[in-house]
Backbone bond lengths (Angstrom), bond angles and torsions (degrees), N, CA, C in turn:
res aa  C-N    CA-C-N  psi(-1)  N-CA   C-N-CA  omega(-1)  CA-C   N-CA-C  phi
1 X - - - 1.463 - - 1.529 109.64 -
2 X 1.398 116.90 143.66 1.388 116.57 166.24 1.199 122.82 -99.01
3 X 1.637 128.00 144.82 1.142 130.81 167.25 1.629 124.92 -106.47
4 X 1.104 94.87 124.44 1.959 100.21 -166.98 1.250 110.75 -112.81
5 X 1.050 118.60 115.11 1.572 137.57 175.59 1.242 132.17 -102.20
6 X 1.408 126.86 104.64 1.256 123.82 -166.18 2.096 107.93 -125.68
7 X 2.034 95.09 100.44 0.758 95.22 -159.69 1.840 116.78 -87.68
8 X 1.135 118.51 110.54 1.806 110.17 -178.81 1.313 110.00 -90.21
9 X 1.480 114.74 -177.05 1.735 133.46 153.69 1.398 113.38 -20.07
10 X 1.196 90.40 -86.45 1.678 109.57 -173.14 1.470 123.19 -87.43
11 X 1.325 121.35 -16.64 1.435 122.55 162.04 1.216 102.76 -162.80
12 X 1.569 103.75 175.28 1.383 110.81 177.98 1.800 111.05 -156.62
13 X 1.860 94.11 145.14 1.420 91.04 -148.92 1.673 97.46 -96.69
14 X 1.589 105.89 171.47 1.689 95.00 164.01 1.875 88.82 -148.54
15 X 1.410 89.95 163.57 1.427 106.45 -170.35 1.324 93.01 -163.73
16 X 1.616 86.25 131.87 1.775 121.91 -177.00 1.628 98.81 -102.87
17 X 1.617 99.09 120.15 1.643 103.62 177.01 1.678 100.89 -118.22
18 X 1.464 114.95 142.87 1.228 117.96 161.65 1.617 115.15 -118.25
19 X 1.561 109.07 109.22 1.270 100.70 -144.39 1.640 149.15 80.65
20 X 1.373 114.15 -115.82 1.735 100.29 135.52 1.369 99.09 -162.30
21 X 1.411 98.98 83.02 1.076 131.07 161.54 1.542 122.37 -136.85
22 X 1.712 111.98 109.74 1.900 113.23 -162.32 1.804 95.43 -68.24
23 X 1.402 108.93 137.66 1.542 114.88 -177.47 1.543 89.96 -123.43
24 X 1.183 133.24 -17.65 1.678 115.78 171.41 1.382 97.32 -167.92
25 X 1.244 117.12 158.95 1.291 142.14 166.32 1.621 119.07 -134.83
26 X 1.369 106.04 153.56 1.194 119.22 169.96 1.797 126.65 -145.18
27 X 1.300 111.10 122.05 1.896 105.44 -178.22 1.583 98.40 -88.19
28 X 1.612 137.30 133.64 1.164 140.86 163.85 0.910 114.35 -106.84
29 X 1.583 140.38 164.52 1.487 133.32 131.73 1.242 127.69 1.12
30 X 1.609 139.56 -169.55 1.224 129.30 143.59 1.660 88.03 -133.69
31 X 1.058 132.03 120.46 1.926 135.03 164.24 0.967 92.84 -122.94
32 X 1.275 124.19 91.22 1.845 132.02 129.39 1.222 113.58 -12.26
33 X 1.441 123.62 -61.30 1.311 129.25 166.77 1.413 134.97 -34.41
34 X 1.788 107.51 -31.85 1.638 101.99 -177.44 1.799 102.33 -87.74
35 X 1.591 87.99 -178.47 1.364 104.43 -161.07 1.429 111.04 -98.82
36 X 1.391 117.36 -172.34 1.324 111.65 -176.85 1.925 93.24 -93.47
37 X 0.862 138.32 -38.34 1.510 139.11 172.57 1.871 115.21 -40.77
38 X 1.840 86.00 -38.45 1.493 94.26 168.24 1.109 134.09 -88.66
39 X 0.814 127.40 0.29 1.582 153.09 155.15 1.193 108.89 -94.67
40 X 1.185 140.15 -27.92 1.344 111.22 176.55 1.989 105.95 -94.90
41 X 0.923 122.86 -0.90 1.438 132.50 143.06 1.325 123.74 -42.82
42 X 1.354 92.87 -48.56 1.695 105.61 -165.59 1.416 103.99 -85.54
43 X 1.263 117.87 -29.80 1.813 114.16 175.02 1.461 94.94 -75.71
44 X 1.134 136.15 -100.07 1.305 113.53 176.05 1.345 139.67 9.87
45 X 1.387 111.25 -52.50 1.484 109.37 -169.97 1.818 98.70 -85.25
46 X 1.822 124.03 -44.89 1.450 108.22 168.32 1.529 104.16 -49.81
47 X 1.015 119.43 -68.65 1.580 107.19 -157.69 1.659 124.96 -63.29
48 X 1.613 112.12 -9.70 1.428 117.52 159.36 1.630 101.79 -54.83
49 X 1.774 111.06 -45.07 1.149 115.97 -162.90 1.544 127.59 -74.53
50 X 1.392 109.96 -3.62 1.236 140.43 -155.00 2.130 95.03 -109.32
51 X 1.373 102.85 -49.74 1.541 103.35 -178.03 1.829 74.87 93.64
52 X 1.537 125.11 82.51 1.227 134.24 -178.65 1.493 108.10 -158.24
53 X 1.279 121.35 143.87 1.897 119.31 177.41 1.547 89.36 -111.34
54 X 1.624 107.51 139.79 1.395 107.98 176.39 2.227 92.41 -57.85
55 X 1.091 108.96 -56.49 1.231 104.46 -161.54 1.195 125.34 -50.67
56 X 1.234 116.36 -12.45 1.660 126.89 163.63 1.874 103.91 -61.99
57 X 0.946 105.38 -2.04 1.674 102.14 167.89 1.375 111.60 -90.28
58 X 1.632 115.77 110.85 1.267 105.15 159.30 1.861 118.96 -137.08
59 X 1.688 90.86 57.42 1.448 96.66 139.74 1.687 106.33 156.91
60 X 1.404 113.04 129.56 1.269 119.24 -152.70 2.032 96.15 -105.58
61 X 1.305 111.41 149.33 1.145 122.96 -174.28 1.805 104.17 -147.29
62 X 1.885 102.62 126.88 1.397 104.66 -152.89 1.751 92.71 -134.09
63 X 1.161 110.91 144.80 1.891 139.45 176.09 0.974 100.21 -122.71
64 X 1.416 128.10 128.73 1.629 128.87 -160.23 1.726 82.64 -155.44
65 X 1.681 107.37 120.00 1.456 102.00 156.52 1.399 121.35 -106.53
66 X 1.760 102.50 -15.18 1.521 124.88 178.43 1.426 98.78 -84.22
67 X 1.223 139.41 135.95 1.452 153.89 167.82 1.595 124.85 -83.94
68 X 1.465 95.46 -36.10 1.806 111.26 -162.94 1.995 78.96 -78.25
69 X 1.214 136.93 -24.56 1.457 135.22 -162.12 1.736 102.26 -90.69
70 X 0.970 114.53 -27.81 1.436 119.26 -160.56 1.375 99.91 -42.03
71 X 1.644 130.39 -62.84 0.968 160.45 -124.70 1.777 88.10 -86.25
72 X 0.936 105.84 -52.95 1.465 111.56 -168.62 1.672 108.65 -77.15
73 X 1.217 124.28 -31.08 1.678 132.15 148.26 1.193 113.71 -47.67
74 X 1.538 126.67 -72.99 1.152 118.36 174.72 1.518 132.15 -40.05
75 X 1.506 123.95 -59.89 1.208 122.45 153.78 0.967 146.68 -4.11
76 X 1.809 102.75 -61.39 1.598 136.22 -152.29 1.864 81.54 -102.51
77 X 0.910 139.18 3.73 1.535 139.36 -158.69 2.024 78.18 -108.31
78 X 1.560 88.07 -79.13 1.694 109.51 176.31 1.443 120.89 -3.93
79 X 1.316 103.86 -83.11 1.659 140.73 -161.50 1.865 114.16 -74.74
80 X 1.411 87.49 -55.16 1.741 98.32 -179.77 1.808 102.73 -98.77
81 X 1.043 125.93 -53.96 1.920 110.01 172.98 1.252 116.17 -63.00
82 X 1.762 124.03 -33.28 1.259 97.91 -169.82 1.896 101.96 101.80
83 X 1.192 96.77 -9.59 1.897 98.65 -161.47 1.386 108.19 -98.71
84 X 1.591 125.11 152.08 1.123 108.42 149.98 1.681 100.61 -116.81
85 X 2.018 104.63 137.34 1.241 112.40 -163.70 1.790 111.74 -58.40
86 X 1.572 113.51 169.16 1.000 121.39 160.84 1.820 96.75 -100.86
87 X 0.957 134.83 125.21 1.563 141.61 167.93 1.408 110.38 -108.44
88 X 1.400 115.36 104.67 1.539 127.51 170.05 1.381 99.79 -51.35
89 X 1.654 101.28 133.89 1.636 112.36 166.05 1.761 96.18 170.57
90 X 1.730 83.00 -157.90 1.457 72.85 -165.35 1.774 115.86 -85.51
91 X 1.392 127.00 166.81 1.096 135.05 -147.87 1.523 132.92 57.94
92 X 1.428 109.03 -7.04 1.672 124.06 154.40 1.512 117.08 -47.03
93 X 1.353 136.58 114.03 0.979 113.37 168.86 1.664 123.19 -81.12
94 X 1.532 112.80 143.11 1.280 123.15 -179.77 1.126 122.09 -111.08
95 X 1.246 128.51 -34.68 1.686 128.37 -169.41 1.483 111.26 84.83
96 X 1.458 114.65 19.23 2.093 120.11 166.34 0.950 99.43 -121.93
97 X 1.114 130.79 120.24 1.086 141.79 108.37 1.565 144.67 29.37
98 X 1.477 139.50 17.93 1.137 123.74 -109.98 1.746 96.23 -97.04
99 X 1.509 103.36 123.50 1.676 88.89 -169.54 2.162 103.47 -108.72
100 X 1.138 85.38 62.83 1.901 96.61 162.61 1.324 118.39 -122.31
101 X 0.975 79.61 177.58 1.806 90.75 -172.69 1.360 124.22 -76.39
102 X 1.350 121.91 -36.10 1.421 119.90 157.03 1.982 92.11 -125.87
103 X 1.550 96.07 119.80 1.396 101.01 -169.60 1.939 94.22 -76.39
104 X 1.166 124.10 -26.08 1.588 139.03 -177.95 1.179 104.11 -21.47
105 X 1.620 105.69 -57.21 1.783 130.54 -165.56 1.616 109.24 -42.90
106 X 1.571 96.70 -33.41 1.609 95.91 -148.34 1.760 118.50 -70.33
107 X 1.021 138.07 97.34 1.562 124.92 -157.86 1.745 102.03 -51.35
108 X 1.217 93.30 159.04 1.621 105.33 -171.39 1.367 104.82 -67.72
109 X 1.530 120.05 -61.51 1.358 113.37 149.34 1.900 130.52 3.01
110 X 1.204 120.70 -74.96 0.819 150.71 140.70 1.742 115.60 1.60
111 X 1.393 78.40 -96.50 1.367 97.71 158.29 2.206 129.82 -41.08
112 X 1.667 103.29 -33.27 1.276 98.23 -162.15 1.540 90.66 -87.97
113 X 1.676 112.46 -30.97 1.805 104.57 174.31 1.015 98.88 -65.65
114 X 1.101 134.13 -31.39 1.838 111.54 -159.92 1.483 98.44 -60.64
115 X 1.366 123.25 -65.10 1.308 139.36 -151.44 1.747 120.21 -66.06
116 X 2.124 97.05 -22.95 1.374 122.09 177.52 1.445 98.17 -65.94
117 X 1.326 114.82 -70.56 1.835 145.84 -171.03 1.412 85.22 -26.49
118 X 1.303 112.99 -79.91 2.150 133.52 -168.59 1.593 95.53 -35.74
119 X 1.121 114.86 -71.71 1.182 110.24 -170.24 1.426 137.81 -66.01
120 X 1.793 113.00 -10.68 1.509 113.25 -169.29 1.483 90.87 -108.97
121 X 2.053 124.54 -33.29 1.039 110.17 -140.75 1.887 89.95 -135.95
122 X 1.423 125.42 18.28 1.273 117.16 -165.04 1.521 133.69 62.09
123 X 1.289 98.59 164.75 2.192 95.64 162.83 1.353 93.45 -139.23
124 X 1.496 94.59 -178.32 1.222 115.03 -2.85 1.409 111.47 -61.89
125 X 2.006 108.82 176.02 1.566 108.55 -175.39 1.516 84.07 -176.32
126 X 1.453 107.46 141.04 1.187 128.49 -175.59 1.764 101.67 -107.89
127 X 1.190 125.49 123.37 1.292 126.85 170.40 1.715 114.92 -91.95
128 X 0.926 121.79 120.75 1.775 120.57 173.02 1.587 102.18 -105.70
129 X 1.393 118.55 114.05 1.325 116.29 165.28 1.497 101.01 -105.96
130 X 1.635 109.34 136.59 1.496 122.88 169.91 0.990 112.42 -145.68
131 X 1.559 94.27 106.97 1.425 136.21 179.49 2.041 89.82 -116.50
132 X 2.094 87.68 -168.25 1.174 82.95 157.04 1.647 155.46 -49.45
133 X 1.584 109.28 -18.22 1.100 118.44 142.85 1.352 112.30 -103.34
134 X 1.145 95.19 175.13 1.654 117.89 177.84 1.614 127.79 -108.89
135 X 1.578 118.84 47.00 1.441 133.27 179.19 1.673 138.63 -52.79
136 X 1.171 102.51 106.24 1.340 103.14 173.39 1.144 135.19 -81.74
137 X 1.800 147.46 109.67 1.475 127.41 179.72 1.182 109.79 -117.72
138 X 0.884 107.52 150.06 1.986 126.68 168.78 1.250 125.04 -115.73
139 X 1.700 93.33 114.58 1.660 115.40 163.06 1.019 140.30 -93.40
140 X 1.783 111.71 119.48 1.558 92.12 -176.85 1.522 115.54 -81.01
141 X 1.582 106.24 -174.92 1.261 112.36 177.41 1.428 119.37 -48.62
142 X 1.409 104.78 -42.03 1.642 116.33 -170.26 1.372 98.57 -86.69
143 X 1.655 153.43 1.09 1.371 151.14 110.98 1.649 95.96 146.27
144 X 1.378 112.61 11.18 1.704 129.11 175.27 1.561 109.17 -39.13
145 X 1.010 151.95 92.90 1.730 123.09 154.70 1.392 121.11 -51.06
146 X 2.025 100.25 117.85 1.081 103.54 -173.37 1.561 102.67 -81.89
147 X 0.984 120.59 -41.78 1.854 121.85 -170.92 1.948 77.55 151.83
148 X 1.419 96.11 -163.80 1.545 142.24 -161.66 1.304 123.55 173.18
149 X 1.716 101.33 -164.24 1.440 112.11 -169.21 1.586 107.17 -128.58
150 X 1.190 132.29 154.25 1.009 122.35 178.61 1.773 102.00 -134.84
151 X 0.989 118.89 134.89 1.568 146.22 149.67 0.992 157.12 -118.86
152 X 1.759 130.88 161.36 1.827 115.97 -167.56 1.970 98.24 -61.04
153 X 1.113 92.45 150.06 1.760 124.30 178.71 1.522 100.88 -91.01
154 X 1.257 126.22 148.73 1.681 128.08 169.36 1.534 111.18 -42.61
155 X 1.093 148.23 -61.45 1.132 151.95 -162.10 1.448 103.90 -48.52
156 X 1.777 104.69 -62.29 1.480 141.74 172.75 1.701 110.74 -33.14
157 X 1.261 107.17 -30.99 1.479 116.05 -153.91 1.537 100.31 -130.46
158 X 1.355 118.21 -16.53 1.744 113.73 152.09 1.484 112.22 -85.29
159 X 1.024 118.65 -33.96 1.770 130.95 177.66 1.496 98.44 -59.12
160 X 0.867 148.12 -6.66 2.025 144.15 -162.48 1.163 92.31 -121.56
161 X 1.842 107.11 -57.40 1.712 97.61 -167.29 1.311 115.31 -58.87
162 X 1.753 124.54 -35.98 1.478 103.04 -175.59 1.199 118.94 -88.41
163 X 1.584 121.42 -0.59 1.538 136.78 174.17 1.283 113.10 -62.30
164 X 1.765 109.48 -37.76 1.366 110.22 -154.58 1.711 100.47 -111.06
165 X 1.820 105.53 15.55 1.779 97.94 -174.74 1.279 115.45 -139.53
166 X 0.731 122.91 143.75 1.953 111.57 -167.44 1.607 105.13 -81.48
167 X 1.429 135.02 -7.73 1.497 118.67 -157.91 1.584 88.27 -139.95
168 X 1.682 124.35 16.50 1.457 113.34 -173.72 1.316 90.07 -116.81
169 X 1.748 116.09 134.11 1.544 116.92 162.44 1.857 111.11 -106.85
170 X 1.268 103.33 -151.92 1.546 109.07 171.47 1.643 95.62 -112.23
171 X 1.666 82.77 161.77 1.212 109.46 -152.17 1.554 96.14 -148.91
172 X 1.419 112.33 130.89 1.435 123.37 161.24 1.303 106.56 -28.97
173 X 1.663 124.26 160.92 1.211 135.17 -162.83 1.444 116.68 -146.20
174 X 1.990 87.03 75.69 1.501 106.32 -161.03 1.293 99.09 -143.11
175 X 1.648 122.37 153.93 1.009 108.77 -171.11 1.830 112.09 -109.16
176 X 1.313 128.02 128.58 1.144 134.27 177.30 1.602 131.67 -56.35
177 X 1.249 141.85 98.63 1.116 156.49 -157.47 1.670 100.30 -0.73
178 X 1.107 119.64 -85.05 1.281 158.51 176.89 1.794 127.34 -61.28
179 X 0.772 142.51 111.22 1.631 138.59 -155.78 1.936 92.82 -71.35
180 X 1.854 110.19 -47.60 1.202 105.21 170.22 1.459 129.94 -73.50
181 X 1.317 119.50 121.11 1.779 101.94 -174.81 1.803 90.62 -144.65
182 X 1.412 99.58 176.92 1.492 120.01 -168.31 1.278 130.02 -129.15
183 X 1.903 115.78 31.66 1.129 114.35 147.64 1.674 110.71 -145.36
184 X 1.402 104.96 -167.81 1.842 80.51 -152.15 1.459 90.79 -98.14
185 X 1.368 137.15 32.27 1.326 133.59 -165.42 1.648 88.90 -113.15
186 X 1.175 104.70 -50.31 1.780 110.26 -166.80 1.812 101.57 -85.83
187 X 1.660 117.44 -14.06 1.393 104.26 173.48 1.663 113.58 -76.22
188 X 1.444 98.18 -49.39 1.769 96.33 152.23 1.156 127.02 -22.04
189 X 0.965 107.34 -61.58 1.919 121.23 -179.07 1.444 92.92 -79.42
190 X 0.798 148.56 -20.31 2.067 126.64 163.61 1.095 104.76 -99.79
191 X 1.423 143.17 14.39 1.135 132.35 178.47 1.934 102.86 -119.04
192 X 1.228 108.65 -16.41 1.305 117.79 164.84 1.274 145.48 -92.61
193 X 1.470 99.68 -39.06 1.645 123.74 154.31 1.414 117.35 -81.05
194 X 1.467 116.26 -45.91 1.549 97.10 -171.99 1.610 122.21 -89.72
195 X 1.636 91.96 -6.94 1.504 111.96 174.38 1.740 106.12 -71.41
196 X 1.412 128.82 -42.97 0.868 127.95 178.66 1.524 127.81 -71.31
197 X 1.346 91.94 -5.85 1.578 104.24 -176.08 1.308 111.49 -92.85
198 X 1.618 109.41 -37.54 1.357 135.02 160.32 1.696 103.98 -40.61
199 X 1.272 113.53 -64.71 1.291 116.10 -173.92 1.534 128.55 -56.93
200 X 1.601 117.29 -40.82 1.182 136.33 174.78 1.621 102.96 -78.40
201 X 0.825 97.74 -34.20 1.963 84.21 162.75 1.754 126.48 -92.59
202 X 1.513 126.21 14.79 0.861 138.93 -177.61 1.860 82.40 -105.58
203 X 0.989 90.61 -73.87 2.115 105.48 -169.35 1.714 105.68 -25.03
204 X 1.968 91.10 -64.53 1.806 81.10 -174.37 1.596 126.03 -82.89
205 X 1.937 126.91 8.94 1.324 135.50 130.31 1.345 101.88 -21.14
206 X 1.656 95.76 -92.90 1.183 115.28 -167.69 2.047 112.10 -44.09
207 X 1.112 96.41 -45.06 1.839 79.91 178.95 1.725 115.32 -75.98
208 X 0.912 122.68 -38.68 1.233 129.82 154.11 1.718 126.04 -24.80
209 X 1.365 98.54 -43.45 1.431 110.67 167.71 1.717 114.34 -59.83
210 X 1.104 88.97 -19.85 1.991 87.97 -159.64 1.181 94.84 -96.81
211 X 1.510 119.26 -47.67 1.737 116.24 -176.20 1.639 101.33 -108.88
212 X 1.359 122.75 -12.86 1.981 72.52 163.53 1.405 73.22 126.84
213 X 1.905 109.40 135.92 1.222 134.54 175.83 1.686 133.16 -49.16
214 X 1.280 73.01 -44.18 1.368 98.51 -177.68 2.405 118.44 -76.08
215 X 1.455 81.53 8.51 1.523 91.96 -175.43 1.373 106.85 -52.78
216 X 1.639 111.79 146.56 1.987 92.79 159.22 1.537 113.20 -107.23
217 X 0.713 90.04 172.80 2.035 102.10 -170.17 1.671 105.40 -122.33
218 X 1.508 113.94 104.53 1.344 117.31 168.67 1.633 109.05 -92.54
219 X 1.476 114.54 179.92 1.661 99.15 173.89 1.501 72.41 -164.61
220 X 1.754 100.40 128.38 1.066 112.07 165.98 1.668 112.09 -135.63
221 X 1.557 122.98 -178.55 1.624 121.47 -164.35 1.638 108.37 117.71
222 X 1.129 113.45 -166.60 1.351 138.60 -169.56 1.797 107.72 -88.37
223 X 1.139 106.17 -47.93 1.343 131.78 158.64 1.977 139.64 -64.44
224 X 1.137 90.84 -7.04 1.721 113.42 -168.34 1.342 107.60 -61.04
225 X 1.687 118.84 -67.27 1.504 122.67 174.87 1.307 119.41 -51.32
226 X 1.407 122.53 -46.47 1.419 133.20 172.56 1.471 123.42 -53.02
227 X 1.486 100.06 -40.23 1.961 92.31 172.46 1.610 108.15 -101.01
228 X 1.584 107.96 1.39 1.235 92.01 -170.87 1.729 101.84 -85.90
229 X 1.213 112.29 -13.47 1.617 119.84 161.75 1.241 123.24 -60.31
230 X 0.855 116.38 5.17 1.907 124.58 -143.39 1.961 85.72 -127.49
231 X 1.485 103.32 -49.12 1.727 99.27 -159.28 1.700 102.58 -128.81
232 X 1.141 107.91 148.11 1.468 112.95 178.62 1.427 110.49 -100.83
233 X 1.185 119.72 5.24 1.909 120.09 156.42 1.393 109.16 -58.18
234 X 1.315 106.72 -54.27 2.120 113.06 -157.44 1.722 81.66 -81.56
235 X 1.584 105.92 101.80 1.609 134.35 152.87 1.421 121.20 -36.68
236 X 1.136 91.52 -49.21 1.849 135.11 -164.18 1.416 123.04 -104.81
237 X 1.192 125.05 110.02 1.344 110.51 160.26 1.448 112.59 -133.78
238 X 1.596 110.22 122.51 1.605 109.88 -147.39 1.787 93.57 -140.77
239 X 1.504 102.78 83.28 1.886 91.84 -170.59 1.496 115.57 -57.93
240 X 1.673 106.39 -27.01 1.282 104.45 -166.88 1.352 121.36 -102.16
241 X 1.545 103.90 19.09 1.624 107.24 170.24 1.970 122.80 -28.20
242 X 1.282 86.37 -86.60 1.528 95.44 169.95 1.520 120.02 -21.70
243 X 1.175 110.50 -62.15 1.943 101.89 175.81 1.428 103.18 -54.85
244 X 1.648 117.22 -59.71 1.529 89.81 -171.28 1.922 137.13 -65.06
245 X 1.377 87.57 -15.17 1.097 100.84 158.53 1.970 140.37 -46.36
246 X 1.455 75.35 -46.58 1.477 100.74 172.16 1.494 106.85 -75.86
247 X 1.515 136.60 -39.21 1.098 130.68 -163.32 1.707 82.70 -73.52
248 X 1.388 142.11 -57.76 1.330 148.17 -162.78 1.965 101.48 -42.92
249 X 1.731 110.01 -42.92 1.588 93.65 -165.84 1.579 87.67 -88.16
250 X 1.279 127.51 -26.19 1.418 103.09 168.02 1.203 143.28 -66.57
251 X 1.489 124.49 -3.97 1.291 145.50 135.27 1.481 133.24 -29.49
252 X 1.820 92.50 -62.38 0.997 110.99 153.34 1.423 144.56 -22.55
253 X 1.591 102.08 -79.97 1.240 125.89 -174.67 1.665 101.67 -74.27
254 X 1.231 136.14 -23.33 1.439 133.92 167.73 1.495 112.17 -75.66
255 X 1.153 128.75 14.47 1.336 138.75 -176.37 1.845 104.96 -119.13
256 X 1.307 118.17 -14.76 1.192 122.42 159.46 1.296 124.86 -42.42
């Protein structure tokens, strides 16, 4: 079985494939801070919970946008699977294309939707992941990564407003009937949700223009189902792109 780890900001996912077929998932925290001892606790205890043997893992595949964490993945891969990781980056082979200027830039992440999107849903196809950021990628037809855009994510963009205001707190992360409303708890909430919806339908106009009408629009992240209710651009709402993605370059690279 493979284990795919796709580590972000604010959490990070893992997904158990047998074959390629997803048999469990899990969204965690993200603590930079814990250890590899603690993590390897924590696989253990889902997969006790699962009716799973760690040792039925034989071969782990990792997306890391946090760096200071790597160390403690790898390890916990080491010691408790038995594995040594595959870590997306550069000289990994993927099967994209990457047509920028320093392809280095591109987070692996990134990279594993692009390559997921191409393969389940065609291009061109624009992927929106919203997570803590707010990422845009572009696919061409022929499954190239052209680049994107990247922006603050909801969390990202409630976290500033009450940082930066003396009388604004947090607020559930729901969207209020009406864009106009009349207290400052629910204007928050239309100024965050429907603003963002506003935004993601300005973005894929605008990307659409460059590659072609007929683009599709997936939306994947923590955030995907929630705005994809919100807007009738995001076609797609696919949280777990990224892992399968990852199971795809690990395919890959075992074909070496």
């Amino acid at each position: 079985m493979l284990l795919a780890i796709d580590c972000g900001n604010s959490e990070f996912k893992l997904g158990l494939f047998e074959a390629e077929r997803l048999v469990a998932d899990w969204r965690l925290t993200t603590r930079p801070d814990q250890t590899a001892d603690e993590l390897g606790a924590l696989l253990r205890q889902l997969f006790e919970l699962r009716g799973v043997d760690l040792a039925a893992v034989d071969g782990v595949v990792i997306a890391s946008v946090v760096p200071s964490f790597n160390r403690a993945l790898i390890e916990a891969s080491q010691t408790y699977l038995k594995q040594e990781p595959l870590m997306v980056g550069p000289g990994i082979k993927t099967g994209v294309r990457v047509r920028i200027e320093n392809p280095k830039e591109v987070g692996a992440d990134r990279i594993a939707n692009s390559l997921a999107a191409f393969r389940r849903y065609g291009g061109p196809v624009v992927v929106i992941d919203i997570g803590t950021a707010l990422t845009y990628d572009a696919v061409s037809a022929e499954g190239d990564y052209l680049g994107g855009a990247i922006a603050p994510g909801l969390t990202m963009a409630m976290d500033a407003l009450v940082k930066q205001t003396a009388r604004l707190s947090l607020v559930e992360l729901t969207a209020p009937p009406s864009v106009i409303v009349g207290t400052t708890v629910t204007a928050i909430q239309s100024g965050l949700m429907w603003g963002l919806a506003g935004a993601i339908e300005g973005m894929v106009s605008r990307f659409r223009a460059e590659l072609g009408e007929r683009t599709r629009v997936v939306a994947t992240g923590g955030h995907a189902q929630l705005m994809a209710s919100l807007t009738e651009v995001i076609e797609e709402a696919d949280p777990l792109l990224t892992l399968e993605g990852l199971r795809l370059i690990w395919a890959q690279n075992q074909e070496r």
